[in-house]
N, C-alpha and C positions, 0 to 999 in steps of 0.2 A: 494139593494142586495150587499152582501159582497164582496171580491175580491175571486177570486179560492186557491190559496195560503194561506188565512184565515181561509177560510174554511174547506181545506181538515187538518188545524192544529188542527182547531176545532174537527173534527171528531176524530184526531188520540187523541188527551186530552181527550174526553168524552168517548174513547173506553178503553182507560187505566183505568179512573176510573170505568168505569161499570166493567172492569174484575177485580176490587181491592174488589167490593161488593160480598157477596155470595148470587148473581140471578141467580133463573132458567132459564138454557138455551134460551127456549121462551121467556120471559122476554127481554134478554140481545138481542135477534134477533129484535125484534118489537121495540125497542128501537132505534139501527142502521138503520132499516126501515127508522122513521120517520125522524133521522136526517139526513140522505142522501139523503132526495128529494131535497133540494135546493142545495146543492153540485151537485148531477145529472143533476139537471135542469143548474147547471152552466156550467161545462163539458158542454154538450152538445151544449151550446150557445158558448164556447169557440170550439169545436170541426166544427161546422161549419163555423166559423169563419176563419180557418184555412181551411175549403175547397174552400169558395169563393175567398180564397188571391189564393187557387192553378189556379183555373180556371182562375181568371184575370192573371194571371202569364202566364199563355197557354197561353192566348187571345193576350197578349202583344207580345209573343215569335212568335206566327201566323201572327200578325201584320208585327211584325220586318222582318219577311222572304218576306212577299208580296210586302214590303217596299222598298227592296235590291231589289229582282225581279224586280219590277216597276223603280228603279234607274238605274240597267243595259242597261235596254230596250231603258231608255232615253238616257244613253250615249251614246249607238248603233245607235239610231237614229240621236244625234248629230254627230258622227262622219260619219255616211254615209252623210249629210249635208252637214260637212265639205269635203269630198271627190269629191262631186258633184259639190260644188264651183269651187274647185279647177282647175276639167277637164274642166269648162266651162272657165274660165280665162287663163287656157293653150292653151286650144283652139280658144281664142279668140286673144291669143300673150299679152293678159294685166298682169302686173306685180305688176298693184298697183291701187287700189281705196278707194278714202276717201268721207268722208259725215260727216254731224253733229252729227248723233248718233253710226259711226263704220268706223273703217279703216281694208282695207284688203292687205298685202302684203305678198308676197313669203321671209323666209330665206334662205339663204342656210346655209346646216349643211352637215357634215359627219357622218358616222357609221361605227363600223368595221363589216363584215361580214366575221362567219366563214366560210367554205369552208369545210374542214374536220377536225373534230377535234382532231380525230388520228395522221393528219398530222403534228397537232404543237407542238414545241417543249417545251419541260420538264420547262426547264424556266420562258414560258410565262402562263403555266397552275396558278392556284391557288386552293393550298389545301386548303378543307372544310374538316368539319368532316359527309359529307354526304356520299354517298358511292363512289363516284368517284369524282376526281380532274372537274374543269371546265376553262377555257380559260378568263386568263385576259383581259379582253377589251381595259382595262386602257393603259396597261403597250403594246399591240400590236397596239396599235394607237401611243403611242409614238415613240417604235419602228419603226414602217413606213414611220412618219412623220421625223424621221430621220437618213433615206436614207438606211435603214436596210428591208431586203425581210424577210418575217413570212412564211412559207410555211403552207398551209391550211387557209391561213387570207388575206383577202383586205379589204380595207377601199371605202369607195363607196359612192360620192359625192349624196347627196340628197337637195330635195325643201319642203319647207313644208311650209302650211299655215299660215298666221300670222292674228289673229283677234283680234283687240283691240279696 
């Protein structure tokens, strides 16, 4: 079988010369008839073609979403995992445990925490092009860290799990 693009040239060549002849209408139709089954029957194999690619394209798209879904769930659930560690080694006063296949210790970090974001000043903000300014983290942690008050910010010592 020829390719679609052959054949639909085929058809337009053989229709130009059938209207260069002087055929009876009938004629010039019965004619086109018969060359256009195997063009039709192409189309068609081609036209389905393109609906089984749409379907596996849903199917993979449907995948992809149940995928994410099932990946959230597990990060959720590692993280309440890791939360649960945690309160039990707080509660236990242990700060650190190791073994052949995992070690567990506390960092400590900092965070700024805003407070109100009203209350800080122009300065420490950072323009976006979103619809309102947002509060640099960066730039009010260094500020704090030296020896300068943020009104609406503190910085707020934290622990957090370390699994390695």
């Amino acid at each position: 079988m020829s390719q679609l693009y052959f054949l639909a040239n085929e058809y337009r060549a053989d229709l130009a010369k059938l209207q260069e002849l002087d055929l009876p209408p009938e004629i010039v139709a019965d004619t086109l008839e018969s060359m256009g089954g195997e063009l039709e029957h192409k189309a068609m194999n081609v036209a389905l073609m393109a609906r089984a690619l749409e379907s596996d394209a849903a199917a993979v798209k449907q995948w992809s979403k149940d995928a994410a879904e099932r990946a959230k769930a597990l990060e959720a659930r590692a993280e309440s995992l890791r939360a649960y560690l945690a309160r039990c080694m707080d509660a236990c006063g242990i700060d650190k445990i190791s073994g052949p296949a995992v070690s567990l210790s506390f960092r400590a970090s900092s965070a700024v925490v805003i407070d109100g974001e009203d209350l800080i000043p122009a300065e420490f903000m950072r323009q976006k092009p979103a619809p309102a300014p947002e509060p640099d983290k960066t730039a009010i942690a260094a500020a704090i860290k030296a020896g300068k008050e943020v009104p609406g910010a503190h910085v707020e010592q934290r622990r957090s799990l370390q699994i390695k």
